[in-house]
N, C-alpha and C positions, 0 to 999 in steps of 0.2 A: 504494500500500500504506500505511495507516494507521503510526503513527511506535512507535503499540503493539503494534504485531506485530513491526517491525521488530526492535523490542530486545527485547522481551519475549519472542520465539523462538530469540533468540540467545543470550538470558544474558548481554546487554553494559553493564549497569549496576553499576558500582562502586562499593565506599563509600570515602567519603575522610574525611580528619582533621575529626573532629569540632570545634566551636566556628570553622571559618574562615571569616569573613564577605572575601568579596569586595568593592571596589569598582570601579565604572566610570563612563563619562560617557555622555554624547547619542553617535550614529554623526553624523561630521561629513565623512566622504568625498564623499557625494552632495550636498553644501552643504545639506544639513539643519541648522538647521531655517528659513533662510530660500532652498530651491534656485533658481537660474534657470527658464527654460522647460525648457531642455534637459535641464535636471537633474529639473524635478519630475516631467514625461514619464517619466523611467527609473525615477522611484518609481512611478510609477501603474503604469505596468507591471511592475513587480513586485508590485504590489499587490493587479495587475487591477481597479484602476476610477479614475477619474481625480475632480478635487477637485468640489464640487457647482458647478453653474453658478448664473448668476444671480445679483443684485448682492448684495455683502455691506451688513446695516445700519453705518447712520450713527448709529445712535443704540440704546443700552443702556439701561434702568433699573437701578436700584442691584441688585434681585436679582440680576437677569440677569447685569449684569457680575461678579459672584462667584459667580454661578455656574460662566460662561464662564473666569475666573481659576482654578475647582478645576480646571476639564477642562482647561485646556494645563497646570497646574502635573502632574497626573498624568499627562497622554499625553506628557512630558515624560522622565518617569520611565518610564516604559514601554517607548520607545526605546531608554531606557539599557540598561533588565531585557532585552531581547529581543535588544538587539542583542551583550551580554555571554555570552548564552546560545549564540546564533549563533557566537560566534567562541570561546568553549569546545568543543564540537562539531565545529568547525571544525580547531583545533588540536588536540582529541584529550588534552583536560585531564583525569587523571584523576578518576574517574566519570562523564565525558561519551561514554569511546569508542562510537563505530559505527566495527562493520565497512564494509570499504572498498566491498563492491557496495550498502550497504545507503545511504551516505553523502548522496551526490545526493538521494534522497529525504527524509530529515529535515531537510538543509539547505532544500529548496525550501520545507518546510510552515514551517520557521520563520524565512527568508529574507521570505516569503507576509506573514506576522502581523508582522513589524517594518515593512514598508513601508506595510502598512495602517494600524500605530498613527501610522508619520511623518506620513501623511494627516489622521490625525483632529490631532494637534497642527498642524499647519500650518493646518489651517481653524479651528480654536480659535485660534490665535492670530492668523492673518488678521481674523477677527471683531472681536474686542478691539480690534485697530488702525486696524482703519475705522469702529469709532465711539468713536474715540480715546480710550479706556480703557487703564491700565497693562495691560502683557504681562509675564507672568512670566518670566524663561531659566532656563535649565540650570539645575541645583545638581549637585553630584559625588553618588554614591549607593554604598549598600554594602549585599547582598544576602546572609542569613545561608543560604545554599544551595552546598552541595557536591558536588552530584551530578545527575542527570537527574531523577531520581524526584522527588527534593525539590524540583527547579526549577520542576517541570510542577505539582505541589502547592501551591506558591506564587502562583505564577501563575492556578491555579484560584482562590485563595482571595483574591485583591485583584481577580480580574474581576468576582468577589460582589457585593465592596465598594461598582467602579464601577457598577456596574448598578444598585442600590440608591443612589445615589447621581444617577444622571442621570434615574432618579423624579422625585424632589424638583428640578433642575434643569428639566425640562420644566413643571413646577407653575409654577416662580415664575419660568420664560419666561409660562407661559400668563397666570399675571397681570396682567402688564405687557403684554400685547398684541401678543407675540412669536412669531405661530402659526405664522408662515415657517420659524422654526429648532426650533420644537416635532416637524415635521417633521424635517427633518433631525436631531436629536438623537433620535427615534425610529429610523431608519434606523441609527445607531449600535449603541443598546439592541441593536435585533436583530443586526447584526455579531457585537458582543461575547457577546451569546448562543450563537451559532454555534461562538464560540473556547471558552467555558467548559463547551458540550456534547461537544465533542471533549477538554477537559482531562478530562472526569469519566470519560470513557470510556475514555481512556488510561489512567487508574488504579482502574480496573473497577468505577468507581462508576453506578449508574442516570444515563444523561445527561442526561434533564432532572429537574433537583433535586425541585420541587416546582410544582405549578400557579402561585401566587401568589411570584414572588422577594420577597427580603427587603428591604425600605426602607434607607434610611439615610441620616438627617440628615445634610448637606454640614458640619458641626462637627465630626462623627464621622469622615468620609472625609479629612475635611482632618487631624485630630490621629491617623487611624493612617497615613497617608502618612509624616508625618515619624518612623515606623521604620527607611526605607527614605534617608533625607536623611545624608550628612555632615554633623552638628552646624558651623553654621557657615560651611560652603560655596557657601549661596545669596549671589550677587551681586546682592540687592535684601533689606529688611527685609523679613520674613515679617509683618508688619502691615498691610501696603500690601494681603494679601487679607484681606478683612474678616469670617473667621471666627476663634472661639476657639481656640488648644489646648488641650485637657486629660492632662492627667497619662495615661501607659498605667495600664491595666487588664490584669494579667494572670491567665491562666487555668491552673489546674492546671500554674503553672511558668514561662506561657511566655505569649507576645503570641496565638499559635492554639491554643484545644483540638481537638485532634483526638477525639471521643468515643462509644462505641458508643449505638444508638436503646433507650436505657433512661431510664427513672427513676434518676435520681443525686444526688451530692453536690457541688456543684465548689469547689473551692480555688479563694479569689481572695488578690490583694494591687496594691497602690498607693502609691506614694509621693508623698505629698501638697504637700511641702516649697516647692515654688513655685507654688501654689496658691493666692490671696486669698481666693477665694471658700471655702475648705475650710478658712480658719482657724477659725471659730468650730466647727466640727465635732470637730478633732480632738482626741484622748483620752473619744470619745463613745462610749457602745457604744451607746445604743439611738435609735431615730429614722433606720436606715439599712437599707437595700434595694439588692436586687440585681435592675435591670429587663430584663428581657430583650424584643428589638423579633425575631419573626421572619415571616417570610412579609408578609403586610397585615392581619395580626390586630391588638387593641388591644394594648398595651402591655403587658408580663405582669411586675409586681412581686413579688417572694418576700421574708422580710424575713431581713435580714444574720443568721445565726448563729453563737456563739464566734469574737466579733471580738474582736480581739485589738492593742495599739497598741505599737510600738517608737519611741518618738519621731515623728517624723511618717510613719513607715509603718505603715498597718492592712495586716491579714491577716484573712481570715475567709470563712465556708464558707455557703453557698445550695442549695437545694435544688433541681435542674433538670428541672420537670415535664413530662417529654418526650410522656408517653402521654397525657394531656388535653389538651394541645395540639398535637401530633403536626409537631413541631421538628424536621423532614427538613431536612438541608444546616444551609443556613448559618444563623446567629444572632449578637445581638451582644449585647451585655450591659451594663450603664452601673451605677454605685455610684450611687445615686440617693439623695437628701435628703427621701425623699415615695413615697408609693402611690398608686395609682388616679388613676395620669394619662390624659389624655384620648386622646392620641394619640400616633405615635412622634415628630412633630418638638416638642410639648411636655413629653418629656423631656431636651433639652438644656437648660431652665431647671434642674431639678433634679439638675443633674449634676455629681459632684465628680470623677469617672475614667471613663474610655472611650476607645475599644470596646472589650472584652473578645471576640476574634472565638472563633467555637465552628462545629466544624465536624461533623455527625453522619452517620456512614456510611451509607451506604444502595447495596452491595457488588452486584454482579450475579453 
């Protein structure tokens, strides 16, 4: 039985105190994330498939290995999210209840999706290690989600991200002449598709988004992960992976717009404060844009309106042209320094904040 029927016939979603961000760590019971045989057996089996055979490389190119660095630093975090979700559910945290006949089965479907995510970090990180490139661990994590409804929302909306994201990873494996794992990081792609067609359908959105998923530059996936990081709590510099951060970009309020398939206006804001690149910019109003990357279309720039400065934080409004472009699901949106860029990975030159993620309904 589907985990949306289960709760959603029963009325067993709760709301709970608003603004508490939880946090949690890696699941380390199964000697995750480096298990023995015996141990990674019982992950596979929960997993249902066991890790790829066949010899891992000895040798990375530079893309490659940041690329490989994004995907264990986020299947990392994934563990964390799935398995905190797991063991709320579990315990029966308020707004997690299932009724008790209903239990067994949303524990298996989300028991299912953490063992799988353990798999893809363990082979990400296996990778890395035999062709002796850094591996990134843990960091502690904290998850602004209080309830089931908002869990399964979240989680739809960062499996976007990765998806959009192990695009650009299979590119610049393929580069370097890495067709071995262009495979197997295909075989992912479609997993995670699997997981983000069941999240959209739990929450009665069309389950698959759009023909074309949305892109998304590995600078972007890298600086909205650390949403999700305790400031501080990685035990390695966050340098040692070799893309940028940039300042959040938020949207109407918040890090996600959630927003109806219209023509609109959207609130943005950013704080630019530790920012080099966005010194010469600020106290500027004109010469700024709002680029929005969705689907594999070009690049769609709109230009900033009633921008407005508070010391080093802009505020200001863009126009979000949904029906010429037809912006189903996901989107992301970048404060951009320039127009008519060529494509979506050369707008992280032009970029002083990002990603602004936007998520548009598309309801069944």
């Amino acid at each position: 039985m589907r985990i949306s029927t289960i709760i959603a016939s029963a009325g067993l979603l709760c709301s709970a105190a608003a603004g508490v961000v939880r946090r949690a760590d890696i699941p380390t019971a199964n000697g995750f994330p480096t298990p023995n045989q015996a141990e990674e057996q019982k992950i596979a089996l929960q997993a249902g498939g066991k890790l790829p055979g066949g010899g891992l490389p000895t040798n990375l190119g530079p893309a490659s290995t940041t690329s490989f660095q994004l995907i264990a630093f986020n299947e990392l975090f994934e563990t964390a999210y799935f398995n905190s979700l797991l063991n709320n559910i579990t315990n029966k945290a308020p707004g997690y209840e299932v009724s008790g006949n209903q239990l067994a089965g949303v524990q298996k479907i989300v028991s299912t999706i953490l063992a799988q995510e353990e798999q893809h970090a363990i082979g990400a990180l296996a990778t890395l290690k035999s062709a002796h490139k850094f591996a990134p661990s843990a960091c502690k994590y904290q998850f602004p989600v209080t309830n089931l409804q908002d869990a399964i929302s979240l989680a739809e909306t960062f499996t976007a991200v990765v998806l959009g994201a192990l695009q650009n990873a299979n590119v610049a494996i393929g580069k370097e002449g890495g067709f071995p794992l262009v495979r197997l990081l295909s075989s992912v792609i479609g997993q995670e598709g699997e997981q983000n067609g069941y999240y959209r359908n739990y929450l009665n959105q069309v389950p698959s988004e759009s023909p074309f998923l949305t892109t998304v530059p590995p600078a972007f996936a890298w600086s909205a992960l650390q949403l999700f990081v305790v400031p501080g709590s990685c035990p390695f510099n966050l340098n040692r992976i070799n893309l940028p951060i940039f300042p959040p970009l938020s949207v109407n309020g918040g890090p996600i717009a959630k927003i109806n398939p219209t023509d609109q206006t959207l609130n943005f804001q950013a704080n630019l404060k530790n920012s080099k690149a966005a010194r010469e910019f600020i106290g500027k109003k004109d010469g700024l844009f709002i680029t929005y990357t969705t689907g594999q279309q070009l690049p769609i720039s709109v230009k900033a309106e009633n921008v407005h400065w508070k010391g080093d934080v802009v505020t200001l409004q863009a126009k979000f042209p949904f029906t010429e472009n037809v912006m189903q699901g996901f989107s992301h949106a970048a404060l951009t320094t320039g127009d008519n860029i060529k494509d979506a990975d050369s707008v992280v030159a032009k970029t002083l904040a990002a990603p602004g993620v936007i998520q548009v309904a598309n309801q069944i």
